[in-house]
C-alpha positions as CSV (number, residue, x, y, z in Angstrom):
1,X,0.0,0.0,0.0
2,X,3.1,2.1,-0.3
3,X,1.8,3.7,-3.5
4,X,-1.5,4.7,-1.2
5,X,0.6,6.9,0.9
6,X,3.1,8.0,-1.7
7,X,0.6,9.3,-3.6
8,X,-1.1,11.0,-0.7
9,X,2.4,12.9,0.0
10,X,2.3,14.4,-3.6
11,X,-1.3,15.3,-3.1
12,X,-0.5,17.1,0.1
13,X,2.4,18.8,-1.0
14,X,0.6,20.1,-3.6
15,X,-2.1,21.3,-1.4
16,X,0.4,23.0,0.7
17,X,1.6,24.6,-2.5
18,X,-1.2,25.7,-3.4
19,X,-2.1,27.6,-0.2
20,X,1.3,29.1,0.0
21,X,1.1,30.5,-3.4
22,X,-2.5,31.9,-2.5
23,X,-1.2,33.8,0.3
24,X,2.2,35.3,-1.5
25,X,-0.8,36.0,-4.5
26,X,-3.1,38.0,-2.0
27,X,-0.3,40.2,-0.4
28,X,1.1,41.0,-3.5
29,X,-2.5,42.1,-4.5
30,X,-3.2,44.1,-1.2
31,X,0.4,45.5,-0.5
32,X,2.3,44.6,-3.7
33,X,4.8,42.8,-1.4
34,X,4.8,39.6,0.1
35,X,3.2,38.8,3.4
36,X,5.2,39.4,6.5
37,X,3.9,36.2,7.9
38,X,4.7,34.0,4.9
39,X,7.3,32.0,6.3
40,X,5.2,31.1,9.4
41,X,2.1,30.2,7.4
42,X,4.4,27.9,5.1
43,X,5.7,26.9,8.1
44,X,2.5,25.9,10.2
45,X,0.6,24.6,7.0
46,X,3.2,22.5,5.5
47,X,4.3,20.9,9.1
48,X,0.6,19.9,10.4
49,X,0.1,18.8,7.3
50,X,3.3,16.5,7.0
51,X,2.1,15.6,10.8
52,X,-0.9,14.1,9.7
53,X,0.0,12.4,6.6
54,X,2.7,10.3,8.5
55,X,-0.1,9.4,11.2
56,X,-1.6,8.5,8.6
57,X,1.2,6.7,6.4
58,X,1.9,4.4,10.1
59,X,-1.4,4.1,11.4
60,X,-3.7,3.7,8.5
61,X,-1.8,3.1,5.3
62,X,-4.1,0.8,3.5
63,X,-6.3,4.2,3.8
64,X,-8.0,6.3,0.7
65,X,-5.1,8.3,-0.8
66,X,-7.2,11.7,-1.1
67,X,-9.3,12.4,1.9
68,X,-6.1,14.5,3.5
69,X,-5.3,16.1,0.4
70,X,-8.2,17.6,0.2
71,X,-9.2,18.9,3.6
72,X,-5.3,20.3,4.0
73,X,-6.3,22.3,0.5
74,X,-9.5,23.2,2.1
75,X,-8.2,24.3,5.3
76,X,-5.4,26.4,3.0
77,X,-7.5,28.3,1.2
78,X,-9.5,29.1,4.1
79,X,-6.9,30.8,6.0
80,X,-5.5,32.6,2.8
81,X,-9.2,34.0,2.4
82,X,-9.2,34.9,6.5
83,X,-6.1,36.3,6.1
84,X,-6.7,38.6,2.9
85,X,-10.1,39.6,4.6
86,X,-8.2,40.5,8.1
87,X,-6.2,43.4,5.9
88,X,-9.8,44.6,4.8
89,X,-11.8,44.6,7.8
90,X,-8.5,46.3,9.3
91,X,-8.8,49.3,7.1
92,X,-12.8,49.4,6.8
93,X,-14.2,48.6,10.1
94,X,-11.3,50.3,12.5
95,X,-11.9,50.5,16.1
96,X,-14.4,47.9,15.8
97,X,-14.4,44.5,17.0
98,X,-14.6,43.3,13.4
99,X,-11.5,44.8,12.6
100,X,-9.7,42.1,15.0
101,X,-7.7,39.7,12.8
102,X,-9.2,35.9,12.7
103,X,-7.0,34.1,10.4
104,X,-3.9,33.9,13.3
105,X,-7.1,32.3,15.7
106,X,-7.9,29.7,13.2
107,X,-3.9,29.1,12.3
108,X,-4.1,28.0,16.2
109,X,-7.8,25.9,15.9
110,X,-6.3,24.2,12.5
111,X,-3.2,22.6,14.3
112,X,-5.6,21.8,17.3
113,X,-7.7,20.3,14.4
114,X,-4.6,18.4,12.9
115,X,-3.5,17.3,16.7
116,X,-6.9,15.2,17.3
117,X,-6.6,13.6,14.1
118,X,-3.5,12.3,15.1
119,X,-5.0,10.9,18.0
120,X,-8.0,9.3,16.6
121,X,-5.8,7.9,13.8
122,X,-3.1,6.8,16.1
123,X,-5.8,5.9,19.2
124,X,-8.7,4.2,17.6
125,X,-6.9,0.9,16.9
126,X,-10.5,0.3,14.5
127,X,-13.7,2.3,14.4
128,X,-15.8,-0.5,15.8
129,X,-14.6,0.1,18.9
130,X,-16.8,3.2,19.1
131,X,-20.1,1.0,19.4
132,X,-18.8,0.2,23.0
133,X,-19.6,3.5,24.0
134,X,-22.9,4.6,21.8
135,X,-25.2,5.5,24.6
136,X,-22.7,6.9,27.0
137,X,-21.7,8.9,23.7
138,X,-25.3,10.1,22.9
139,X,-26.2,11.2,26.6
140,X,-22.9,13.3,26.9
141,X,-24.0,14.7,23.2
142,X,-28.1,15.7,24.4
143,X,-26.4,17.1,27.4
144,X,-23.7,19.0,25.1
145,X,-26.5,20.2,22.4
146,X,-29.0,21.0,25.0
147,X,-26.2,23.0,27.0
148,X,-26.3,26.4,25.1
149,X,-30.5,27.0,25.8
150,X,-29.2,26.9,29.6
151,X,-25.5,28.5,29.7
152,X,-25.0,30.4,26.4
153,X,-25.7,33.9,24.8
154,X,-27.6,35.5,22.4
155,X,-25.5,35.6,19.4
156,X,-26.5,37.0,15.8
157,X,-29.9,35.8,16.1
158,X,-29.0,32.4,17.5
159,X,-28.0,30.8,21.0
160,X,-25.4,27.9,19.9
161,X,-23.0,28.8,21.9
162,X,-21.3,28.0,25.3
163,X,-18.8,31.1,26.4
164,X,-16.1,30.3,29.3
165,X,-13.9,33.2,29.6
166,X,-12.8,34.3,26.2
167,X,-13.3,31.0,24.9
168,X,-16.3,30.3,23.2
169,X,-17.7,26.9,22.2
170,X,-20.5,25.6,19.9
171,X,-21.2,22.1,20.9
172,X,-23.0,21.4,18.3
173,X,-20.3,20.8,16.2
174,X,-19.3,17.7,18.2
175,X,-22.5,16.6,18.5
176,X,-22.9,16.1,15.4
177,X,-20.6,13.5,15.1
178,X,-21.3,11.9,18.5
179,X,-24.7,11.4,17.2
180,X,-24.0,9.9,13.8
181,X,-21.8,7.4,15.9
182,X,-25.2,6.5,17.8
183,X,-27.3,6.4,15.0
184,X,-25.2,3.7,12.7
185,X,-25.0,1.6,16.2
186,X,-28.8,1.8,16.7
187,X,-29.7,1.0,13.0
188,X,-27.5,-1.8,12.4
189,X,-29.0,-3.7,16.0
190,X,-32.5,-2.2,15.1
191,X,-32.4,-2.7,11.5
192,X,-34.4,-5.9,10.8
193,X,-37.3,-4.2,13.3
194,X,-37.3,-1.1,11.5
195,X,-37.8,-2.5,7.7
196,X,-41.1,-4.4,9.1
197,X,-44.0,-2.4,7.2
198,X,-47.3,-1.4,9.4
199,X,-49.9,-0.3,8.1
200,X,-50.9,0.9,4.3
201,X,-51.9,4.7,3.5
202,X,-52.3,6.4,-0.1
203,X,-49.8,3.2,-1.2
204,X,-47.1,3.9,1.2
205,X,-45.7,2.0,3.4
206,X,-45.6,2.7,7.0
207,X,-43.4,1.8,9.3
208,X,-45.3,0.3,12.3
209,X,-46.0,2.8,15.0
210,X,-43.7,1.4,18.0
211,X,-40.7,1.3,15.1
212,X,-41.5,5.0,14.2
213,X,-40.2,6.1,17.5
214,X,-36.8,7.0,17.4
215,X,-37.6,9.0,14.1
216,X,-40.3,10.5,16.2
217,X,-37.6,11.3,19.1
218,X,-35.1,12.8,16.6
219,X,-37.5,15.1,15.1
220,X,-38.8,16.2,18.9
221,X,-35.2,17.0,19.9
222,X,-34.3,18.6,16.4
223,X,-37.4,20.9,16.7
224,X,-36.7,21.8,20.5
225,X,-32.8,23.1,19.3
226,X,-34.3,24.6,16.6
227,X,-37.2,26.8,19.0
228,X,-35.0,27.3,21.8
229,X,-31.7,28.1,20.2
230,X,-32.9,29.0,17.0
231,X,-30.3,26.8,15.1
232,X,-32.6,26.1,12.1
233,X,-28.6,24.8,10.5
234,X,-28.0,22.2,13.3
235,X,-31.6,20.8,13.0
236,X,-31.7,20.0,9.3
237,X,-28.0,18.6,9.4
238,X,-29.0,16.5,12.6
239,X,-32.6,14.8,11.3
240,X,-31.6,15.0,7.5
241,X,-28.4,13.1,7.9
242,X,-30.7,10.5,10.8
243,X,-33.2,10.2,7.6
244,X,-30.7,9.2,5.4
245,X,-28.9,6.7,7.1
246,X,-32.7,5.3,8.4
247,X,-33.0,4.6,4.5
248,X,-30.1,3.2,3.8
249,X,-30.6,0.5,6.9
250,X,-33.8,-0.4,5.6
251,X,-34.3,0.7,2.0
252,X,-37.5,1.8,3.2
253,X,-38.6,5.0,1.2
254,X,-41.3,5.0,3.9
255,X,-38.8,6.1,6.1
256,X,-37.8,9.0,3.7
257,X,-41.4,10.5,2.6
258,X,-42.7,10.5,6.7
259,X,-39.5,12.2,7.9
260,X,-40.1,14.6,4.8
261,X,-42.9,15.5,6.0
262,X,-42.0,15.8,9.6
263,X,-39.2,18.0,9.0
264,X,-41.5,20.4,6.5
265,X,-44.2,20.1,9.1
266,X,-41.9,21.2,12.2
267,X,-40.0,24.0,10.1
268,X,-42.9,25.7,9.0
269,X,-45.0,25.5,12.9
270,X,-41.3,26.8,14.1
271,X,-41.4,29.8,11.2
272,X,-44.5,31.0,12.2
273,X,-43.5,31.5,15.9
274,X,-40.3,32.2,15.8
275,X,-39.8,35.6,15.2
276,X,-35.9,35.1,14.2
277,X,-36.5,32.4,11.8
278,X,-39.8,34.4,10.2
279,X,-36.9,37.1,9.5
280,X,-34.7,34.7,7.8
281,X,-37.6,33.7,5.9
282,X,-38.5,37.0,4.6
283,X,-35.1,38.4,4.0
284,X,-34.8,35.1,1.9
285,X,-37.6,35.9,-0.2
286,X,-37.3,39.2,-0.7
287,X,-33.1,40.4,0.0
288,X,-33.8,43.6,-2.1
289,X,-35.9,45.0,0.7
290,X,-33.5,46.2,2.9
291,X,-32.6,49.3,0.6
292,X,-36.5,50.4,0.9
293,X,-37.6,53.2,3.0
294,X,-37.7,51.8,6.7
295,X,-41.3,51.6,6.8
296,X,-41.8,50.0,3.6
297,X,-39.7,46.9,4.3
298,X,-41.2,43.6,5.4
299,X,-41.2,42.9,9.4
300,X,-37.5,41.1,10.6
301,X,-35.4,42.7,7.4
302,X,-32.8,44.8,9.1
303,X,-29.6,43.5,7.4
304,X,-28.1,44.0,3.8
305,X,-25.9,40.9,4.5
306,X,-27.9,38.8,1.6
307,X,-27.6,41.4,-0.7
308,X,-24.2,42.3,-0.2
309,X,-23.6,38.9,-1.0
310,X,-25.6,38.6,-4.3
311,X,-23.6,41.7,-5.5
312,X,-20.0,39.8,-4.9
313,X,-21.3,36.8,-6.9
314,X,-22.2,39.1,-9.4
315,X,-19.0,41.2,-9.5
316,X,-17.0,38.1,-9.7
317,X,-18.7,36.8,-13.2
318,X,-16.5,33.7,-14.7
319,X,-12.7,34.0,-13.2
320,X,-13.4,36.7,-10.1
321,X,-11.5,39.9,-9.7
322,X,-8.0,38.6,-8.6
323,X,-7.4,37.9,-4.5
324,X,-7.0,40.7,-2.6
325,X,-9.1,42.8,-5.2
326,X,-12.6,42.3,-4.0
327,X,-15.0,44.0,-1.6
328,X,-16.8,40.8,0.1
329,X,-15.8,43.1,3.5
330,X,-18.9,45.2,3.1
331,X,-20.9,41.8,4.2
332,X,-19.9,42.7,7.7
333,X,-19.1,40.3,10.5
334,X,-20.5,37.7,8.9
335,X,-18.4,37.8,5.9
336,X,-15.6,35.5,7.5
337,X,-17.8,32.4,8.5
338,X,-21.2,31.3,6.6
339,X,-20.9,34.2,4.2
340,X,-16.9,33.6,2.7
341,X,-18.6,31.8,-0.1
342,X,-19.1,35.1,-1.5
343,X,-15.7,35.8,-1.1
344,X,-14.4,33.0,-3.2
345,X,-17.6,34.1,-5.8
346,X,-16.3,37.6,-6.2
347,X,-12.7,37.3,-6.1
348,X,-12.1,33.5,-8.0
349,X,-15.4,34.2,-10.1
350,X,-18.0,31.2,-10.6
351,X,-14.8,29.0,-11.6
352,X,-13.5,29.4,-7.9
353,X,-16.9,29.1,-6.3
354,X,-17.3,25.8,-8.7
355,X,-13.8,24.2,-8.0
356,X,-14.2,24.7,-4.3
357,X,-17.8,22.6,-4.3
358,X,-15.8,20.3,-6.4
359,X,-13.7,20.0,-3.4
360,X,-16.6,19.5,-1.2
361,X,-18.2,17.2,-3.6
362,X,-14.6,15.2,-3.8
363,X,-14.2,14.5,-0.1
364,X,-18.3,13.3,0.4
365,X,-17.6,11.2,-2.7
366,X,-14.4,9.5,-1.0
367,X,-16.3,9.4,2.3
368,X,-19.3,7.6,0.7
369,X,-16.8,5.1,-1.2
370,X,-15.2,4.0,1.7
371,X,-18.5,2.8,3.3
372,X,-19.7,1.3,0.2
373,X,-16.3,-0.4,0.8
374,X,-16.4,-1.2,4.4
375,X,-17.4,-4.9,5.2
376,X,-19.4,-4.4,8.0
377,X,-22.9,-2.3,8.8
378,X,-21.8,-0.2,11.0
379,X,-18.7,1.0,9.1
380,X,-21.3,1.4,6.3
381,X,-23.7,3.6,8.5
382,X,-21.0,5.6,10.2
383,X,-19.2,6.8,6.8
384,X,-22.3,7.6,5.4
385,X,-23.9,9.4,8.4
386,X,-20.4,11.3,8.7
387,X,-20.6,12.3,4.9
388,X,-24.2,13.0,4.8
389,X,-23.4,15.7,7.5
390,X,-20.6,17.0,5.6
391,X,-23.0,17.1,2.6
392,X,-25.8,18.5,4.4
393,X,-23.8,21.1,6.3
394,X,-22.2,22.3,3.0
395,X,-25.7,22.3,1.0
396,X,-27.3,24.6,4.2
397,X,-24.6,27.2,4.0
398,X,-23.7,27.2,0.1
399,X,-27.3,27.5,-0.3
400,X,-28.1,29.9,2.2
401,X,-25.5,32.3,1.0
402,X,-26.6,32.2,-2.5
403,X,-30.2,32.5,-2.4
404,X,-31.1,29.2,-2.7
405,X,-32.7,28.8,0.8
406,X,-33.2,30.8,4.0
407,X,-29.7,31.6,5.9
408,X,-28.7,29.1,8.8
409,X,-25.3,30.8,10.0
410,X,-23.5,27.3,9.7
411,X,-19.8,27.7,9.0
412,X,-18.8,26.4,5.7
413,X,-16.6,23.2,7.0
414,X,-12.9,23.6,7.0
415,X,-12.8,27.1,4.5
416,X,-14.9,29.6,6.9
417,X,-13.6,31.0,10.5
418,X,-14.5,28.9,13.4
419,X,-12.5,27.2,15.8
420,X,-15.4,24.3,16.8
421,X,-16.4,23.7,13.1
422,X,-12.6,23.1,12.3
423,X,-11.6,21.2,14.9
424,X,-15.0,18.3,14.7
425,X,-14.6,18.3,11.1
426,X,-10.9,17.2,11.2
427,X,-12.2,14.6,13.8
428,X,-15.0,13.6,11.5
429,X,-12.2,13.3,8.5
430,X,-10.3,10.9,10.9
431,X,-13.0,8.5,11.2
432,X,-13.5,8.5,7.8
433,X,-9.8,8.1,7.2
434,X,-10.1,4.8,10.2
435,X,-13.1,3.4,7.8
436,X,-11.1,4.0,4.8
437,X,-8.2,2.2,6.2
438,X,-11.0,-1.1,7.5
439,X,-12.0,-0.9,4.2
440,X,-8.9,-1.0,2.5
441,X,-7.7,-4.2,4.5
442,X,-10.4,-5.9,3.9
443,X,-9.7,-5.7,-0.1
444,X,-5.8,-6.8,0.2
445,X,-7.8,-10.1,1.7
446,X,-7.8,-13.5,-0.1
447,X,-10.7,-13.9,-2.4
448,X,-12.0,-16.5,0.3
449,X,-11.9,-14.6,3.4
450,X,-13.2,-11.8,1.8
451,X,-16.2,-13.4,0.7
452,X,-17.1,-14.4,4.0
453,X,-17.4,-10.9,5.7
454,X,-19.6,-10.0,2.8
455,X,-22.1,-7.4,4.1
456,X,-25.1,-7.3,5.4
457,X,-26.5,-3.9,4.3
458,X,-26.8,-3.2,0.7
459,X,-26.1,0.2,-0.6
């Protein structure tokens, strides 16, 4: 499997490369010199990504070749975005607290990130282990996603958040992947209960009524983060990702149609009484609005931050203005998390904002094919509730940001500020990588023994 890891190496350097480049490209831009920093970026990028890749080459080597290439690229061009955005917000918001650089903040969560991927790689001798500690995992992750409605703060709009000192936390982030741990040890004991087909209506199958609920649970719990924190993000990632994985267990579209309609159903009662998400709604529809008279916009429209955005994907037509030569800044505070999208639109042009979802798209894909791979349920379950969340996550912010649907205020994983987004996702890119690797042993078997631990689950 030498060639495995060989060709991972290339792949990071290249990534590295890449991201070094990027940041020489925007100083020049801003300051027509190079960056100050630009040894100690290359420095920090190229050595926590070396880090990992030999965890990776001695821990895992019979693991998929691309799955660190591509976050380390991701992760680059994320700081090289913070970074040329820190020089903006410097200048344009002075005296304020958005003019306080990020990017040296998320240098610091990044290598935390890398650090706990070593672990997990180098720890978790194989991801089975992890169903010895599903429902001590899942309590810890409804007490950690419940946590914020009790201890945390009001925080642009939403109450996600757990502040200790000047360190804040957003525990959803690692609940997320607690929670997909629980759900592909659940399904794969529960599965054969949970195909069984009740009763008939309008020709669909329904799942019998004492089957239904955990579904019924999920959806409870995703509604009461959603009312009480006003996460709308963290509740569609949380049941869409449960849904999908349900399906996959029991190739029941039942499954798929009634949480459909429970999710629609919840969303829109939550819309109409939450006066936060009612905003988001309205400032989806209509994003124009905030540049009317004050007393002719609609009720909960009191930011330009959707139009702002609109304008950047517009100013960056094919191939963008050139780093450094944009003005995504007038987005505001936002325009470092959910809202960098627009950065990448206006300044890389739709080529950049296409290339970067072909990132996205390429790490889901590996993530997917190393559970169709794996040659057991569970491995199965947990790669594709860990990619479906990636999926998901990216979908609710790429969409939000572009119009497609209302705002969340997600971060877009790995590329957008956010020390809690970057540190779970690397963790949730180490399982994969430990599935990967399962997976990969499994096909250097002899025809024979390979045959035997054929799967249950199809996919």
């Amino acid at each position: 499997m030498s060639h495995r890891r060989n060709t991972e190496l290339v792949l990071v350097v290249l990534a590295v490369l890449i991201g070094v480049f990027g940041h020489a490209a925007a100083g020049l831009a801003v300051h027509d010199e190079l960056p100050s920093g630009l040894a100690a970026y290359s420095a920090m990028l190229g050595g926590s990504a070396l880090a990992a890749h030999l965890a990776v080459r001695r821990f895992a080597r019979h693991a998929d070749p691309v799955l660190l290439p591509v976050t380390v690229l991701l992760c680059a061009l994320g700081l090289v975005l913070m970074d040329r955005l820190d020089q903006s917000y410097a200048v344009r918001y002075s005296g304020t607290y958005q003019a306080v650089p990020v990017a040296p903040n998320q240098a610091v969560w990044t290598v935390i990130g890398v650090g706990l991927m070593v672990l997990v790689v180098a720890l978790l001798r194989h991801h089975r282990l992890l169903q010895r500690y599903t429902y001590l995992g899942m309590a810890l992750a409804m007490v950690l996603l419940i946590a914020p409605a009790f201890f945390g703060a009001d925080a642009f709009g939403a109450k996600r958040w757990i502040t200790i000192g000047p360190l804040s936390v957003q525990p959803g982030e690692f609940v997320k992947v607690m929670i997909v741990v629980f759900f592909a040890s659940y399904l794969m004991a529960n599965r054969d209960a949970l195909a069984l087909v009740g009763k008939r209506f309008l020709g669909l199958a329904l799942p019998r009524g004492r089957n239904a609920g955990p579904v019924l649970l999920v959806w409870a719990v995703s509604l009461v983060v959603l009312f009480y924190q006003r996460d709308l993000g963290t509740s569609l990632i949380f049941f869409g990702a449960f849904v999908l994985m349900l399906y996959v267990a029991t190739e029941r579209t039942s499954w798929v149609v009634l949480g459909g309609l429970m999710a629609v159903g919840g969303a829109a009662v939550v819309a109409a009484t939450q006066y936060h998400v009612k905003a988001r709604v309205a400032a989806w529809l209509d994003p124009m609005a905030i540049y009317l008279p004050e007393g002719e916009r609609p009720p909960g429209i009191i930011s330009d931050q959707s139009a702002q955005a609109l304008f950047a994907f517009g100013a960056g037509d094919l191939t963008g203005t050139g780093l450094g030569q944009g003005h995504s800044d007038l987005v505001g505070f936002a325009g470092r998390s959910d809202f960098i999208l627009a950065t990448v639109g206006e300044e890389l042009g739709l080529l950049g904002v296409t290339l970067v979802l072909f990132l996205y798209v390429l790490l889901i894909w590996r993530g997917l094919a190393a559970g169709m791979a794996s040659t057991d349920p569970f491995g199965k379950l947990l790669a594709l509730g860990l990619s479906s969340v990636l999926a998901l996550q990216v979908f609710v912010v790429a969409g939000g940001v572009t119009g497609l649907i209302p705002l969340t205020g997600k971060a877009l994983p790995f590329l957008a500020q956010g020390g809690s987004s970057t540190v779970a996702n690397w963790l949730l890119v180490a399982l994969l990588i430990k599935v990967s690797d399962s997976s990969g042993k499994a096909s250097t078997l002899p025809e024979g023994n390979a045959t035997i631990l054929t799967p249950v689950i199809r996919v």
